[in-house]
N, C-alpha and C positions, 0 to 999 in steps of 0.2 A: 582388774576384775576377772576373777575366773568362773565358768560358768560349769555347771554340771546338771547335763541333760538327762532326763529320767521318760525316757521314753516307755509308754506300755506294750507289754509284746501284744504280738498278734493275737497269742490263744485269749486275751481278754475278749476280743471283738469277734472273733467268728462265731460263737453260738449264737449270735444276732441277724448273722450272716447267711443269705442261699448258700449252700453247700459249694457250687462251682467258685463262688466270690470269697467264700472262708478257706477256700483250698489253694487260690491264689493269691493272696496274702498271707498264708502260713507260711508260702515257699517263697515269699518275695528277699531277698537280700537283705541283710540288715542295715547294709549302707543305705541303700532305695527309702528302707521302711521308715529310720530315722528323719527324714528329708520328708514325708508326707505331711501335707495339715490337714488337708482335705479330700475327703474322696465322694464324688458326684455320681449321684445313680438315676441314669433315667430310661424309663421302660421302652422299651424298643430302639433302643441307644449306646452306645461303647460305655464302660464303665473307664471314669477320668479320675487320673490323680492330681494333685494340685501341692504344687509347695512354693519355697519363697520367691522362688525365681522362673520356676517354669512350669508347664503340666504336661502330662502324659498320657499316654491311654494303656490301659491294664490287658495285657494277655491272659493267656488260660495257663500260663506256667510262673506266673506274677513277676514277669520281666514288662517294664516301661517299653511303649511302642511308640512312634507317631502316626501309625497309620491306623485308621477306624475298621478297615477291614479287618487285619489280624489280632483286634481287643475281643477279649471279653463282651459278650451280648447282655443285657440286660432287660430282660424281659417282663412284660406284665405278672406272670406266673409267679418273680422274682418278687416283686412289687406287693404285691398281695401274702407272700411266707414275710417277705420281711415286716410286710407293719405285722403279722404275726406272732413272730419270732422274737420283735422289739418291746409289743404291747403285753408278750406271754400268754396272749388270746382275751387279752381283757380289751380290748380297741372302746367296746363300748363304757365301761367302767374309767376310762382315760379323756374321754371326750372334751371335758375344758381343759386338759392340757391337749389334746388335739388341734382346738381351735387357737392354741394360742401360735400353732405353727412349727413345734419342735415337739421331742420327746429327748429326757435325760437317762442316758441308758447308763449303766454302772460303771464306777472310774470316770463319770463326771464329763462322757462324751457328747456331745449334742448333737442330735441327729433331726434336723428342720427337713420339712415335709410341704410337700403342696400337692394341690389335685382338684377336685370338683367341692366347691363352697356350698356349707348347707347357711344360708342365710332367715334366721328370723329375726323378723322385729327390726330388722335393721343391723344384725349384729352378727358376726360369725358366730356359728353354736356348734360349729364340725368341718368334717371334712369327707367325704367320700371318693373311692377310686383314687387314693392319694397314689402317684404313678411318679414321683419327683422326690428325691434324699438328696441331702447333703449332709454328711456327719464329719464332723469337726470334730479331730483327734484332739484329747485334754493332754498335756503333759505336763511336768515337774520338771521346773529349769530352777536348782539351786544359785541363788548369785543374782537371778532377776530382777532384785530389789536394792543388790548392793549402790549403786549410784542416789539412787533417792533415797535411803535413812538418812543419810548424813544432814540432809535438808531438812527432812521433819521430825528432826528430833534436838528438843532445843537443850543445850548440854549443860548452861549452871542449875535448872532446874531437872534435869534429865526426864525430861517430860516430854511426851509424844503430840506433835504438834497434827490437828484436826487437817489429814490430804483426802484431795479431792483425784485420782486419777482421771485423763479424757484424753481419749483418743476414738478416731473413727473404729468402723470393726472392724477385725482381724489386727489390729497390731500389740496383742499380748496383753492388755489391760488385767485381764483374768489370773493370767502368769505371774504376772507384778505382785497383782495382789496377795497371792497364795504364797509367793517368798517372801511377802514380808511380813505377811502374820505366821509363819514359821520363822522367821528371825526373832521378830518381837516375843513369839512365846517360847523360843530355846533361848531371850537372853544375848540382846548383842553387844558383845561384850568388850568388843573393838570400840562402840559408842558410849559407854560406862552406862550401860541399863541392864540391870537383873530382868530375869524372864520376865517378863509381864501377863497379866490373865488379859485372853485374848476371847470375846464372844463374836460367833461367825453367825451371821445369820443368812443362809444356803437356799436362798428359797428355790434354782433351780437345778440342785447337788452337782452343778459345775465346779467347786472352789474346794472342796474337800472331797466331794467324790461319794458321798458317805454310801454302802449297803448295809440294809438293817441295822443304821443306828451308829455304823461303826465308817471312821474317816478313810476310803483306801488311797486317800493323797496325805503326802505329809504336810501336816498345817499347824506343828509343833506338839507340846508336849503340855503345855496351859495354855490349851483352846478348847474351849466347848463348839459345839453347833447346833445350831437349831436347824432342823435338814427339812425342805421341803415346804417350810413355810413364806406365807405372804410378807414381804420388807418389813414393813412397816408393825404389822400384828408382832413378827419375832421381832423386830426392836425393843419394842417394849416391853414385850416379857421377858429380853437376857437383861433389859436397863433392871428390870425389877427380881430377878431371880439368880441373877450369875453373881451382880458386883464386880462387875468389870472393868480393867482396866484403859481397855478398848476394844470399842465395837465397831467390828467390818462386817461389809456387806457388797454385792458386785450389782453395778446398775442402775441406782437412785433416777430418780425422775418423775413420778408421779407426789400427786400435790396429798397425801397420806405420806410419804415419806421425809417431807419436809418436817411435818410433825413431830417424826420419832425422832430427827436428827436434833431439830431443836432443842427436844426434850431431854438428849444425851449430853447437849453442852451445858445445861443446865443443873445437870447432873454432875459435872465435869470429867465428864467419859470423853479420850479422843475418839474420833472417827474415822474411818478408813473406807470409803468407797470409791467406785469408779461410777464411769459418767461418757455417755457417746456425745460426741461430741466432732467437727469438722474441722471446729480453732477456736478461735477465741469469740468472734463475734456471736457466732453460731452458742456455743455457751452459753453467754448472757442474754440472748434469745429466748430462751428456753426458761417459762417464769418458777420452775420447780427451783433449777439451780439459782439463777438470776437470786432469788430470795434469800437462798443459804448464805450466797456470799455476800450479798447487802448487809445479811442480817453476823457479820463477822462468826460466820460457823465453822467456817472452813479455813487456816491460816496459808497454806500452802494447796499451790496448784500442780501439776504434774502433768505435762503433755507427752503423748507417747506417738509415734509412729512408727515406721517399718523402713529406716533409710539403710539401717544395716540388720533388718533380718527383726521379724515381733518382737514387741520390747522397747525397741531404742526408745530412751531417756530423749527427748527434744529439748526440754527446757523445763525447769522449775521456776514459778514466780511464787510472790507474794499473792494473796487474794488479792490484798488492796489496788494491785497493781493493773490487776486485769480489767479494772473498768477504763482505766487510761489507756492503756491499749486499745477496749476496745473503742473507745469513742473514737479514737484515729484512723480505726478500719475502719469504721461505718461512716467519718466524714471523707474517706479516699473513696470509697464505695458508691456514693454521694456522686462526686466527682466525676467518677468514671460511666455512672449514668445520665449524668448533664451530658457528658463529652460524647457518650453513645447516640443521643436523644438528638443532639444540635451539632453536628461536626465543626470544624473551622470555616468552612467553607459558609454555612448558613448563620454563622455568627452575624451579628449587626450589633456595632458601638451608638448606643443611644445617647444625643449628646445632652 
């Protein structure tokens, strides 16, 4: 498998940037820069990078430090241009995507936020004095997918078989999916399938990236996108407007999205979403997924982790398979809280 990294340059992300922190990531290394996933900003606090293996603290000439004294400061001042800088001074015209805890800034980077919770009714409705970023660099890793086509794609019918991706966050889920709806719609041709028409439904323009309309990640050459809409709404309108050959989407879990999904196999649309998820029990816990795969919507499972860097392929099962599994973790699980509960020691054989 050979992979090819599509890293965004810098000048993407610093117009969103205070000036001292976009001037320090223009000049940072390209080696450095490639190797970031994350960069942490908290007001009155060294600004941190983060990648697969280790983190750093950012100086004012964008060389990695480990000492907090000579990083980069990030200041309230900071804090305040950035939600700024990121919202384009619309902060208040943003506010239910405020409260949902991120903002999607262009090229599909997510930038999660936290601060002072405006609470009505019981419900987050905002955010105030947000003083906490984490933006999560998007990238384009060609080849991300190549392990898992070969699983779901069933070859005498050369039909795209309904995958479920799940993995915890950070290990690529996103990644996966965007190389393989850019395979599927260039046509993998190593799998004997002509391009297929591929419907993206983006609701938080992580997966294509789109600005004004237009994809700036590549996500093939027959994909539409529905950008910025809610799951389940855009399901049904690419199920009913595109005609497609398959519909992806990043996230599934709410009990509206069960619906669109169902309503795509019925349609015999594959599907292609991801799913957070811990392992397997954790899964089937969860009664949004728990359904899909009851209800055989899904044919193929796909667990991902991070054992050699975002991404890694863990294992592919069958749907069907994963209830058997998981009845055997939750009767070991069983087990090991009897065993927690009543040690050896307080056992008693009742004759």
């Amino acid at each position: 498998m050979t992979l090819s990294i599509v890293v965004p340059p810098p000048a993407e992300l610093v117009p969103f940037l205070p000036p001292p922190i976009g001037k320090a990531i223009a000049a940072m290394q390209r080696d450095i820069w490639q190797s970031v996933e994350e960069i942490r900003l908290r007001a009155g606090r060294p600004v941190l990078m983060v990648s697969h293996l280790k983190q750093a603290f950012l100086d004012p000439d964008g060389n990695p430090t480990a000492t907090a004294g000579a990083a980069l400061q990030f200041s309230a001042r900071d804090a305040a241009l950035l939600m700024d800088l990121a919202t384009e001074s619309s902060a208040y015209a943003l506010q239910e995507q405020l409260a949902s805890g991120y903002l999607t800034l262009p090229g599909g980077h997510r930038l999660g936020i936290a601060g002072r919770a405006v609470i009505d009714r019981d419900r987050l409705s905002g955010l105030r004095n947000v003083s906490y970023f984490c933006l999560r660099l998007a990238r384009e890793v060609h080849g991300a997918a190549d392990r898992i086509l070969p699983a779901v794609i069933d070859r005498p019918s050369s039909r795209v078989l309904s995958t479920l991706l799940v993995s915890p966050p950070r290990c690529g889920k996103t990644t996966v999916l965007r190389d393989a709806i850019r395979q599927l719609s260039s046509g993998a041709g190593g799998l004997g399938l002509p391009p297929l028409q591929v419907a993206l439904v983006d609701e938080r323009s992580e997966v294509a990236g789109s600005r004004n309309g237009m994809p700036t990640r590549d996500v093939g050459p027959c994909t539409d996108v529905m950008d910025a809409c809610p799951k389940a709404l855009g399901m049904f309108v690419m199920l009913r407007a595109m005609s497609p050959d398959v519909l992806a989407t990043d996230e599934i879990g709410r009990p509206d999205d069960v619906a669109a999904i169902e309503e795509a196999a019925r349609s015999g649309v594959a599907v292609l979403a991801t799913a957070h998820a811990w392992g397997v029990e954790d899964l089937v816990s969860r009664p949004a997924t728990l359904r899909l795969l009851a209800g055989g919507h899904f044919r193929r499972v796909a667990f991902l982790d991070r054992s050699h860097g975002p991404g890694t392929l863990a294992r592919v099962c069958d749907a069907q398979e994963i209830f058997a599994v998981a009845g055997v973790q939750r009767q070991r699980s069983l087990q090991r809280r009897l065993f927690a509960a009543h040690p050896p020691a307080e056992r008693r054989v009742v004759p």
